[in-house]
C-alpha positions, 0 to 999 in steps of 0.5 A: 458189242459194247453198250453205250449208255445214255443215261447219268451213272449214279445220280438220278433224274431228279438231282440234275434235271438239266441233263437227265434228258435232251434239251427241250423247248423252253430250257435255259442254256446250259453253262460249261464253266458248271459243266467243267467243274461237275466234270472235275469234281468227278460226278459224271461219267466221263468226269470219273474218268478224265478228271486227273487229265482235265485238272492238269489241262485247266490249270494251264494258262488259258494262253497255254490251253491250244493244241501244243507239244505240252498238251500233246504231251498231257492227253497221249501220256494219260491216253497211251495206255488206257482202253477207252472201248466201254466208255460211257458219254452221256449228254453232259459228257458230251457238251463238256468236250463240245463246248469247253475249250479244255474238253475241246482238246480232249474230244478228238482223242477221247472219242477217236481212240474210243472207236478204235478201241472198239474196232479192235476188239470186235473185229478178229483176225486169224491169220497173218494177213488178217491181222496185217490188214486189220492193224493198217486200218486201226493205224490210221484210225488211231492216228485220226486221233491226234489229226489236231496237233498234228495234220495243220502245219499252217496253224503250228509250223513244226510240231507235227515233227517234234511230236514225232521225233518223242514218239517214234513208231507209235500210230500218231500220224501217218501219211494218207496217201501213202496209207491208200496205197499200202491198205488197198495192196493188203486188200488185194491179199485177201479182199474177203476178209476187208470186206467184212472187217469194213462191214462191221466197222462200218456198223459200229460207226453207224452204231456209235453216231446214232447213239451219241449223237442226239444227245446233245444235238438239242442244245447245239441246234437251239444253243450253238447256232443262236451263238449263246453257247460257244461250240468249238464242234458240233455233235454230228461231227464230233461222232461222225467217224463213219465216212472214212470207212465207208469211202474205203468201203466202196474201193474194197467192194470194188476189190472184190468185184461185189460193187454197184455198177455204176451207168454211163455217162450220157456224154464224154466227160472230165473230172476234177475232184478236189478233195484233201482227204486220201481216205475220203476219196477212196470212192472215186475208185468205183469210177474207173468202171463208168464208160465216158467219164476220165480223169482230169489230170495236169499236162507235162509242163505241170506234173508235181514233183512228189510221186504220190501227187503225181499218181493222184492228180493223174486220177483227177484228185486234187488236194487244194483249191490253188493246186486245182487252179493252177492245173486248169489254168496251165493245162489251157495254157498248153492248148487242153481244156477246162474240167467238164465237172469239178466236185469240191470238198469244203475244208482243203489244205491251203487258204481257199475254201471249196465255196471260194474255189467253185465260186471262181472257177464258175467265174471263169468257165460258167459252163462247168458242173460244180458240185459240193461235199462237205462234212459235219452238220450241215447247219454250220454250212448251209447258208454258203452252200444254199447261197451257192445252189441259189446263185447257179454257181453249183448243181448240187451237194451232199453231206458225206454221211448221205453221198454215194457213187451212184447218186454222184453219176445220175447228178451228172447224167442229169447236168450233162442231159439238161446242157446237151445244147450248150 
């Protein structure tokens, strides 16, 4: 497995005392405009990497320094080509990709592609199945890498296509829910071998987090949240490439038969899940096996026109918070009902947020169970989400990193039997 350093390449303790170590109390803030120019001048590791990259990205007009078909051109172009599996980060490395606004654009390629590097080198495969199943996974984390440029139309009408239409067939963006589909039909092939390809890759992702994420996690908690140094992304999120393998995880120990058994429902009820993700709602599928719990799914009047939503919302997932909305408001419309339980990621396609979503839909039906999924450190959400459980709006909520299926039902089992009466 390859070994990812902690420590500075080449240069000791004693020269660069601010990065020789996490940040204690007591410590200056660091600078990114030095950090930047340490790593142009090639004096960390990453730096004697990167560097011909970052001196094209930084002479760039700062009005030019923003997720663009110029800059997609620059960072795949250096990219395309390289492996990016024995990769050292250490905590200076680290911040320049955290906290600089060219090493921003930099940080979800470099860091992703290093995973999945690695991923395809430790995992094997012999036969053709094998190798059909491993190259769907390592197409859609590949893909994850570029999700900045590409995955916002709202942000940047258009360029999803025109950076599609230069590189065609290449892994830049794939479709999610088309993905699921196509991923769980190889799995159902041969689910022995999925199941032990997500097993290592998993570990690799457990691996990869807990080493790299300390590092600078000292600096955002004491710099970042007090607001002296800008972070464009904190360190847990930056390196938390492990949810969306182990949410697949969970559908592919279904597919075999080897996952938890889940208990009842101590009463009937619906679920909606709002969640935009396909690949983080891959564990809703454990679900079909609790007795009592259905999908909440929109009557005939307002069935979505692509088949795929179609499919989806019939199992309840939703992947906005005005979709989810409409489809409650027009399935009472017709005589239905409410949810009996909504559970919302944060982060949705369209403009309302899940703690907007749970807040009105709590307006209009104080009697549902909300609970909440977020991702990232949980600082960046803890005052809406604290503000929310205080106001009784919702009952609960996980980071997606702690979350599982069975923690999910006995949340519920829990609301259902304190409502019995209501």
């Amino acid at each position: 497995m390859t070994k990812w350093v902690q420590g500075r390449s080449g240069e000791g303790p004693e020269k660069h005392p601010q990065f020789s170590r996490p940040w204690k109390a007591g410590d200056a803030p660091f600078d990114p405009a030095d950090i930047r120019q340490r790593i142009l001048d090639e004096r960390t590791a990453l730096g004697r990497f990167i560097k011909p990259l970052a001196q094209k990205l930084v002479e760039l007009p700062p009005d030019r320094q923003t997720e663009s078909l110029e800059t997609f051109g620059l960072i795949h172009g250096f990219l395309k080509e390289k492996d990016l599996s024995g990769l050292e980060f250490t905590r200076e490395d680290i911040l320049f990709l955290l906290a600089d606004r060219v090493g921003d654009l930099m940080r979800r390629p470099v860091l992703e592609l290093a995973f999945a590097h690695m991923v395809e080198k430790e995992v094997k495969a012999e036969s053709d199945t094998e190798t059909r199943i491993k190259d769907s996974a390592l197409r859609r984390l590949k893909a994850s890498a570029w999700s900045q440029f590409v995955a916002n139309e709202r942000n940047r009408p258009g360029l999803r296509d025109k950076i599609l239409k230069e590189h065609p067939g290449e892994d830049i963006w794939v479709d999610d829910k088309q993905w699921v589909r196509e991923f769980m039909g190889l799995v159902k092939e041969n689910p022995i071998f999925a199941y032990g390809m997500i097993k290592m890759t998993a570990k690799l992702a457990d691996d990869y987090d807990e080493t790299n994420t300390p590092k600078a996690s000292s600096d955002y908690m004491a710099h970042g949240l007090g607001g002296r140094v800008h972070f464009y992304c904190d360190p847990e999120h930056a390196f938390n490439v492990g949810v969306s393998v182990r949410f697949t995880g969970e559908a592919v120990k279904k597919a075999l038969g080897v996952g938890e058994k889940l208990p009842a429902l101590v009463k009937e009820a619906s679920l909606m899940l709002v969640e935009d993700n396909a690949a983080h709602r891959l564990w809703a599928e454990t679900l079909d096996d609790v007795k009592g719990l259905s999908r909440y799914a929109p009557q005939e009047g307002i069935l979505a026109d692509h088949p795929l939503t179609r499919e989806n919302e019939g199992r309840g997932c939703y992947d906005s918070a005005e979709r989810a909305l409409e489809v409650i408001e027009g399935n009472i419309g017709c005589g239905g009902h409410k949810p009996d339980i909504v559970l919302s990621d944060i982060e949705l396609l369209g403009e309302m947020k899940g703690t907007q979503l749970v807040r009105e839909i709590h307006r209009r039906y104080p009697n549902a169970i909300i609970l909440m999924l977020y991702t990232s450190n949980p600082e960046r959400f803890r005052d809406d989400i604290q503000g929310l459980v205080e106001e009784g709006v919702i009952s609960g909520s996980w980071n997606k990193k702690d979350f599982t299926p069975h923690k999910f039902v006995e949340a519920v089992n829990k609301q259902l039997q304190q409502r019995g009466g209501e």
